[in-house]
C-alpha positions as CSV (number, residue, x, y, z in Angstrom):
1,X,-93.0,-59.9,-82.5
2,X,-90.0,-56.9,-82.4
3,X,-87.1,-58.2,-84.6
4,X,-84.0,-58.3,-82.6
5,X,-81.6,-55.9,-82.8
6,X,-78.3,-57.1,-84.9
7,X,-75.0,-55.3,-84.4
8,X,-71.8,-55.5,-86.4
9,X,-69.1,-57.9,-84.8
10,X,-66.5,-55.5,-82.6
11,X,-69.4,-53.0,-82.3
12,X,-69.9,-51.7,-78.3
13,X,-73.3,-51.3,-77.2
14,X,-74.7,-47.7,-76.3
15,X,-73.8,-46.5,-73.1
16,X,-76.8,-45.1,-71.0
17,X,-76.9,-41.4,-70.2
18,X,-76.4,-40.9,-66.3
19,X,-74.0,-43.6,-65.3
20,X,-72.6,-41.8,-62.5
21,X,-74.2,-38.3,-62.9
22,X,-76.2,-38.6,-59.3
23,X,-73.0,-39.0,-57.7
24,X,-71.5,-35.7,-59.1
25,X,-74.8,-34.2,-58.3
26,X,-74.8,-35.0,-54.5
27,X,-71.0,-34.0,-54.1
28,X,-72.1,-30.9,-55.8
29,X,-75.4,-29.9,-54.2
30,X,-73.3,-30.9,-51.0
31,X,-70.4,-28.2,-50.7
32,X,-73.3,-26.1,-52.1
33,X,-75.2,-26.5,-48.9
34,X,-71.7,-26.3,-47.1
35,X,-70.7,-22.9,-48.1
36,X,-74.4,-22.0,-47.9
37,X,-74.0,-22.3,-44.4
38,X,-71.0,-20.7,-43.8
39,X,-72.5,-17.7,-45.5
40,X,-75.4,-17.4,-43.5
41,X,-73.6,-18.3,-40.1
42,X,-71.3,-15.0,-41.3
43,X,-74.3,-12.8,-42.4
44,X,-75.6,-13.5,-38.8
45,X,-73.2,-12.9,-36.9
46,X,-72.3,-9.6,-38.5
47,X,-75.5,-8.5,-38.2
48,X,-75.1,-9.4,-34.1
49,X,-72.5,-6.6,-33.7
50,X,-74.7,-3.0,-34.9
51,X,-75.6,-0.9,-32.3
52,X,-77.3,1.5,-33.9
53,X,-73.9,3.5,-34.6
54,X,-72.3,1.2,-37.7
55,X,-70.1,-2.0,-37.1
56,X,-68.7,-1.9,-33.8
57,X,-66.5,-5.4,-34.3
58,X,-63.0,-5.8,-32.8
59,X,-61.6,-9.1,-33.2
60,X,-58.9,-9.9,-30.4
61,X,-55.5,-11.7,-31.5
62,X,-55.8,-14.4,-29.2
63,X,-58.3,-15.7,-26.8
64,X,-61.9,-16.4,-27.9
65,X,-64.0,-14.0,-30.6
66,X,-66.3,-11.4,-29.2
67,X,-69.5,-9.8,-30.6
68,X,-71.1,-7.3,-29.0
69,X,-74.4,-7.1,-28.5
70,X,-76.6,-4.4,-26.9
71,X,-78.4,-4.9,-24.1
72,X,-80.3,-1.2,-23.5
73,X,-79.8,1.5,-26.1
74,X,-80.4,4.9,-24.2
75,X,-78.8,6.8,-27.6
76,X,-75.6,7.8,-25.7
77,X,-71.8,7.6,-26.6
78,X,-70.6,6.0,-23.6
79,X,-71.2,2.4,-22.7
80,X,-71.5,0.3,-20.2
81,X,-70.0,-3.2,-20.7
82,X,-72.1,-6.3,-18.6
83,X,-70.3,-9.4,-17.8
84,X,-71.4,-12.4,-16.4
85,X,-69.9,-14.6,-13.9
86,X,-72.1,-18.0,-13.7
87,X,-71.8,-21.1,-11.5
88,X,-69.0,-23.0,-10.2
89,X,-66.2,-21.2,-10.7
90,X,-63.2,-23.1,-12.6
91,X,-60.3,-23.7,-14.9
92,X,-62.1,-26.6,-16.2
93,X,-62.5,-26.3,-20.4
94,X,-65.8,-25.4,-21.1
95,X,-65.8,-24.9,-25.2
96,X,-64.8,-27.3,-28.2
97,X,-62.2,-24.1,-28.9
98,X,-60.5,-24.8,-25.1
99,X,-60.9,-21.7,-23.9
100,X,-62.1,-22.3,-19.9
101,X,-63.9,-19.5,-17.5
102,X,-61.0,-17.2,-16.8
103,X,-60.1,-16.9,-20.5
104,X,-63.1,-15.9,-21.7
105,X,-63.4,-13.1,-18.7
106,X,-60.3,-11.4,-19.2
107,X,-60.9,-11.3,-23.0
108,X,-64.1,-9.6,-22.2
109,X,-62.3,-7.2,-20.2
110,X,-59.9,-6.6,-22.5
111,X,-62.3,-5.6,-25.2
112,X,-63.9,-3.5,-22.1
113,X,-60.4,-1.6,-21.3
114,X,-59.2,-1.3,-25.3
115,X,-63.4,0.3,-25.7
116,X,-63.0,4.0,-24.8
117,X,-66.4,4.4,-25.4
118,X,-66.6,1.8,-22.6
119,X,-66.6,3.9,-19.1
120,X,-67.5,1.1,-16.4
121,X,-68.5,-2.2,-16.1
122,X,-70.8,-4.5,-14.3
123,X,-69.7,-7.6,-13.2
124,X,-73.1,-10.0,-12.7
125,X,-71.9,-12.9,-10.2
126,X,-74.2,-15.8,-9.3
127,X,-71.6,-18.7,-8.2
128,X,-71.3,-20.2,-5.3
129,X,-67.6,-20.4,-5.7
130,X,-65.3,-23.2,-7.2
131,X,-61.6,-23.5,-7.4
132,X,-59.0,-21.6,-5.4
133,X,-56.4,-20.9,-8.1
134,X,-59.2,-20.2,-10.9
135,X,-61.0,-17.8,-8.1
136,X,-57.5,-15.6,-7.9
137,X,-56.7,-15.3,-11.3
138,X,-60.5,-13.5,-12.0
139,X,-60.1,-11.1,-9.0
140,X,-56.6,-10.7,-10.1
141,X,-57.9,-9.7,-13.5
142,X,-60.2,-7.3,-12.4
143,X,-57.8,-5.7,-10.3
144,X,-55.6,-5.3,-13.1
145,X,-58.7,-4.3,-15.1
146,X,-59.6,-1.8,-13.1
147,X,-55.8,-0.2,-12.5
148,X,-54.7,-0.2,-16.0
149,X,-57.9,1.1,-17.8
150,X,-59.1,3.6,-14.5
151,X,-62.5,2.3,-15.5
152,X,-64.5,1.1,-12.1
153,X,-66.3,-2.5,-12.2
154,X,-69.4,-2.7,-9.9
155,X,-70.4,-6.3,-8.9
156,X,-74.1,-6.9,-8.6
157,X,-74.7,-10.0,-6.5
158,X,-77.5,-12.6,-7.7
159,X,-79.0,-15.6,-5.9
160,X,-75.7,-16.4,-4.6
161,X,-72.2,-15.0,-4.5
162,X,-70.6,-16.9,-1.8
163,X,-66.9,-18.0,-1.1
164,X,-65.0,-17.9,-4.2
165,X,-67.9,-16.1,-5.9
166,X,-67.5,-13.1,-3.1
167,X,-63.8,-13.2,-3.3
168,X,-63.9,-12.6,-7.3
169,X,-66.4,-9.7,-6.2
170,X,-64.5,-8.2,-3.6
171,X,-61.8,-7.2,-5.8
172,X,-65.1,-4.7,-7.6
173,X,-64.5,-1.2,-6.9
174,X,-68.5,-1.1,-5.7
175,X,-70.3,-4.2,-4.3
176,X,-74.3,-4.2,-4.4
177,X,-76.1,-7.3,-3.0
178,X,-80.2,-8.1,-3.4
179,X,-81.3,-8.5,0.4
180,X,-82.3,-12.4,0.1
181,X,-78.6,-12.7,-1.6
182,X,-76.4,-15.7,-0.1
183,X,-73.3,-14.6,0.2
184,X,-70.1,-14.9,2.6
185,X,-68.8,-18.7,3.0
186,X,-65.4,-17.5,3.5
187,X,-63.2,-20.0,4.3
188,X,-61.4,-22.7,1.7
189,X,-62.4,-26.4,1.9
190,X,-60.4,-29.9,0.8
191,X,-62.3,-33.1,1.1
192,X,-61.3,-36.7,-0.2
193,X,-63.4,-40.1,0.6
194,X,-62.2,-43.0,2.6
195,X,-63.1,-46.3,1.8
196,X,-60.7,-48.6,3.6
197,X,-63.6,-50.2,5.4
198,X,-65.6,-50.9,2.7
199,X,-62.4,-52.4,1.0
200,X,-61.8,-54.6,4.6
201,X,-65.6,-55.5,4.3
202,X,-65.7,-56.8,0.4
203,X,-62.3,-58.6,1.1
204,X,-59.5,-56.0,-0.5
205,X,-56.2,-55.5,0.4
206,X,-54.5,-52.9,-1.0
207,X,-50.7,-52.6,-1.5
208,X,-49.1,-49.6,-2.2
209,X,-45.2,-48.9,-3.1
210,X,-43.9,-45.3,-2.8
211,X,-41.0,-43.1,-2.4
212,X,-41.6,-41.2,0.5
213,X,-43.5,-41.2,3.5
214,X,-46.7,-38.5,2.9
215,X,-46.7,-40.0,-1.4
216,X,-49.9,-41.5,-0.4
217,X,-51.4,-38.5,1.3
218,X,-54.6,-38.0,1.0
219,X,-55.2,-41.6,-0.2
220,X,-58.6,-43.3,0.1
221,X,-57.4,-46.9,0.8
222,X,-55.5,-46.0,4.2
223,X,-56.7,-47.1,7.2
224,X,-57.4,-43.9,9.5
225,X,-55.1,-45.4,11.4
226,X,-52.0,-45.4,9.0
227,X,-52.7,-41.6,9.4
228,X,-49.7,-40.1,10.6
229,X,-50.7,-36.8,13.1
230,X,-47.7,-34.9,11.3
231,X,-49.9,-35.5,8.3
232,X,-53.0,-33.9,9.1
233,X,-51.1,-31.0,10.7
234,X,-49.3,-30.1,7.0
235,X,-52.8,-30.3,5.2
236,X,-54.2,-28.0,7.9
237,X,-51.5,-25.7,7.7
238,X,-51.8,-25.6,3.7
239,X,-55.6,-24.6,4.4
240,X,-54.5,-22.1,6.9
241,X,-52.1,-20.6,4.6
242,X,-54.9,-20.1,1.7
243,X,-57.5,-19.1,4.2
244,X,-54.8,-16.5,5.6
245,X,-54.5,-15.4,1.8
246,X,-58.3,-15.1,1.1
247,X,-58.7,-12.8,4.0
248,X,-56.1,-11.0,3.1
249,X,-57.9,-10.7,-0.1
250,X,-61.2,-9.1,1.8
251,X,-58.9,-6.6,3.8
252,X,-57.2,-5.1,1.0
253,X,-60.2,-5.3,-1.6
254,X,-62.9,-3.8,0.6
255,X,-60.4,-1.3,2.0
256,X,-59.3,0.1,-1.5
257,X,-62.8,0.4,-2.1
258,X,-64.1,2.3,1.5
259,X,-61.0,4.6,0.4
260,X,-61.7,5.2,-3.1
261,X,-65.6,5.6,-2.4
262,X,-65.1,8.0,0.6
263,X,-67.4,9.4,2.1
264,X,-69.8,7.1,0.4
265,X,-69.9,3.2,0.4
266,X,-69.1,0.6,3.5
267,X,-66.1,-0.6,5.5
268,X,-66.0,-3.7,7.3
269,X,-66.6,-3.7,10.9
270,X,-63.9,-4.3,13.8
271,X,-64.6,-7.5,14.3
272,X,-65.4,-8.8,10.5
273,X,-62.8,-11.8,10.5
274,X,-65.3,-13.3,13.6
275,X,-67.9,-14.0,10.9
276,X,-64.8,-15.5,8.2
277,X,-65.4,-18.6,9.7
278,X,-67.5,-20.3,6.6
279,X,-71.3,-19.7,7.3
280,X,-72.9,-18.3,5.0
281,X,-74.7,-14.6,5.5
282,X,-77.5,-12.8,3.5
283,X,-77.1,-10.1,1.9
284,X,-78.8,-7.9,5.0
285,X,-76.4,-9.4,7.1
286,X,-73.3,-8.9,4.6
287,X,-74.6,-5.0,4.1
288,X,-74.2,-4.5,8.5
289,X,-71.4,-6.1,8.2
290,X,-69.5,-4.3,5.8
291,X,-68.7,-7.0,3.0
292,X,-70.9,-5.1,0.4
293,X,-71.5,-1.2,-0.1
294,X,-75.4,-1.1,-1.1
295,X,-78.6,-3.4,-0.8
296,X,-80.5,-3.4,-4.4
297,X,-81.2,-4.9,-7.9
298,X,-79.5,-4.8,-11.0
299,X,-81.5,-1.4,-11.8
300,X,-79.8,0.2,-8.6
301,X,-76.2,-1.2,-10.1
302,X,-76.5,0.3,-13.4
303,X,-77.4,3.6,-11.5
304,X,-74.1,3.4,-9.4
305,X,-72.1,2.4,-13.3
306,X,-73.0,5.7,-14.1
307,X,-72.4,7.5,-11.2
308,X,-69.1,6.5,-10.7
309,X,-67.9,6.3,-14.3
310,X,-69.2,10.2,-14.7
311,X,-71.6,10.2,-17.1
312,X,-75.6,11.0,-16.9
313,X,-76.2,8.3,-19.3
314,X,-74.4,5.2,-21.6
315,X,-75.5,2.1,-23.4
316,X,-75.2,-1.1,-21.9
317,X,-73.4,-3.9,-24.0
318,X,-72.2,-7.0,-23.0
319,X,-69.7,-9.8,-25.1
320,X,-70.8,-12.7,-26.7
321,X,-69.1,-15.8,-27.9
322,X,-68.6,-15.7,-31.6
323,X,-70.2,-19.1,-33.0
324,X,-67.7,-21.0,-34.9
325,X,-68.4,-24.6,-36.8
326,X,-67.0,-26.1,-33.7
327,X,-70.0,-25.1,-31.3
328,X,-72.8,-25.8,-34.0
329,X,-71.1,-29.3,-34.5
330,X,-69.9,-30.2,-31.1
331,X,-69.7,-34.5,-33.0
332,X,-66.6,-33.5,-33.8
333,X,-64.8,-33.2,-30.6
334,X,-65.7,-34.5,-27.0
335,X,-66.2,-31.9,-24.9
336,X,-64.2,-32.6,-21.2
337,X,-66.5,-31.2,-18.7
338,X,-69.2,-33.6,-17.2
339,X,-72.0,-31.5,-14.9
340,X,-74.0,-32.5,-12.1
341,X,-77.3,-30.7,-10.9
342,X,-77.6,-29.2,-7.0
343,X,-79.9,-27.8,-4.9
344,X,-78.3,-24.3,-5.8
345,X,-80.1,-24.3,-9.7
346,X,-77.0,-23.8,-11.2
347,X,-75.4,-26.4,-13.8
348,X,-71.9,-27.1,-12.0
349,X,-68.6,-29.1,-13.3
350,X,-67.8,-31.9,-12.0
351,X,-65.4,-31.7,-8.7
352,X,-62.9,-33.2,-7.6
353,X,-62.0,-34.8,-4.5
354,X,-58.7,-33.9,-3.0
355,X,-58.6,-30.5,-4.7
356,X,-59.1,-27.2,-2.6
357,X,-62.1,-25.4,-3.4
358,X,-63.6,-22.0,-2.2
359,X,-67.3,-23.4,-1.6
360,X,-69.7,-23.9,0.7
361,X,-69.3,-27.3,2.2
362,X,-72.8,-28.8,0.9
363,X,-71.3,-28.8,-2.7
364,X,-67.9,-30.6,-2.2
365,X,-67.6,-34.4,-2.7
């Protein structure tokens, strides 16, 4: 039998050695693992941005971080920077960081026009088009692009560069399309839903208090009949001012280019505005027709890069989003843009109804 153990009165018993030590330990081995990361994450994307030639990293003040990456190194001092334009075309944000479509283009631009190793760029469009204000502000950026840094951009059609996706491209000083290429769609496009008889079915009556006649306009709940004709006619005036504006857009663009590749390249025919009137062409057809200078692949693009930026041979680059803690741990923060799959193959934002669009009509609401 063990004798018990007798203390003197007052006396505390021994206190055992690791109360609370596996707590420090986790907290520790925790921001260990933290700034761990955070070193790799920085290691890698250092390493993102050689080229062969030492560190080639310029951080931009505002808008989102760039790395550039090389895409074919031919050993040459010049470059040729590659951007991508890819589905629907909108303002809508599409990062954790809120940067949206056109921001993160005309940063990549701006690293192409501040680059003056950087003699040309090709713009890679597969979009079908999107929103009409989103759809000026790129083809106003490349026009700027192209003024400001005397650097040509060449646009190298995809699967599909139609409507707002060929009016971002016709602002290129060189258009190339793949034969099979759907492309033209010009024309602009509003649609809302109607659902009054539906309502009337179910039972619903809906009452609606505003301050002026056309307040409701485009409303869903409205009898067709409610309709006033003065109403229609403004809406169809608005679309006939934008679709005014977006052939505008194709005079001018194609015409600076026919003039600034004379003798070589292609002017629109006579009687192109007879074929602005939505349908959608192939790239054959857009080639008779004018809307695009030369039928070919992104191989035949890069060729005409070089040729009209000068140089026998460059390395082709494009931009890449910096990663940031924000897109590796997208928990944090609710990303705002919902997409919806189409027979086009391209993942698209959601649209809206009511809003004017640049699109063929098979993908509007």
């Amino acid at each position: 039998m063990v004798p018990p153990v007798i203390r003197p009165v007052g006396s505390t018993p021994p206190q055992r050695r690791g109360g609370r030590g596996w707590l420090v330990a986790f907290v520790i081995v925790a921001l260990l693992l933290m700034v761990g990361t955070g070193l790799v994450l920085w290691m890698a994307s250092s390493l993102l941005h050689l080229d062969g030639l030492g560190p080639a990293v310029v951080r931009t003040s505002v808008g989102p971080r760039l790395d550039e990456i090389v895409l074919e190194d031919n050993d040459a001092h010049a470059k040729v920077a590659v951007i991508e334009l890819e589905g629907i075309i909108t303002s809508q944000l599409s990062d954790p960081m809120g940067f949206d479509q056109v921001d993160v283009l005309r940063a990549q631009l701006k690293r192409a026009r501040e680059d003056t190793r950087v003699r040309a760029v090709l713009l890679k469009i597969n979009s079908p088009g999107g929103e009409v204000l989103a759809s000026d502000e790129l083809n106003r950026a490349i026009r700027e692009f192209q003024r400001e840094a005397n650097k040509p951009v060449v646009a190298v059609m995809g699967n599909v560069a139609a409507s707002g996706g060929y009016y971002v491209a016709v602002a290129s000083r060189w258009i190339v399309a793949n034969e099979m290429t759907l492309t033209g769609s010009i024309g602009v496009i509003l649609s809302a839903w109607n659902y009054r008889g539906l309502m009337d079915k179910v039972g619903i009556r809906p009452y609606t208090y505003k301050s002026g006649r056309f307040k409701d306009m485009l409303s869903g709940s409205r009898d067709p009949s409610e309709i006033p004709p003065e109403e229609r006619q403004m809406l169809q005036a608005l679309i006939d001012e934008i679709f005014t504006r977006f052939k505008q857009v194709v005079a001018e663009g194609r015409g600076a280019a026919a003039e600034a590749n004379d003798p070589e390249g292609r002017r629109l025919v006579p009687n192109w505005e007879e074929y602005a009137d939505g349908r959608v062409l192939s790239g054959n057809e857009a080639y008779k027709l004018g809307f695009v200078d030369e039928l070919g692949n992104f191989d035949t693009a890069k060729a005409r890069a070089l040729k009209l930026a000068g140089v026998s041979r460059a390395n082709f680059v494009r931009y890449q989003r910096r990663l940031t803690f924000a897109d590796l741990f997208p928990l944090f923060g609710e990303g705002r843009t919902r997409t919806v799959k189409v027979d086009w193959g391209l993942e698209l934002p959601r649209l809206e109804p009511g809003q004017m669009y640049f699109l063929p009509p098979a993908l509007v609401p």
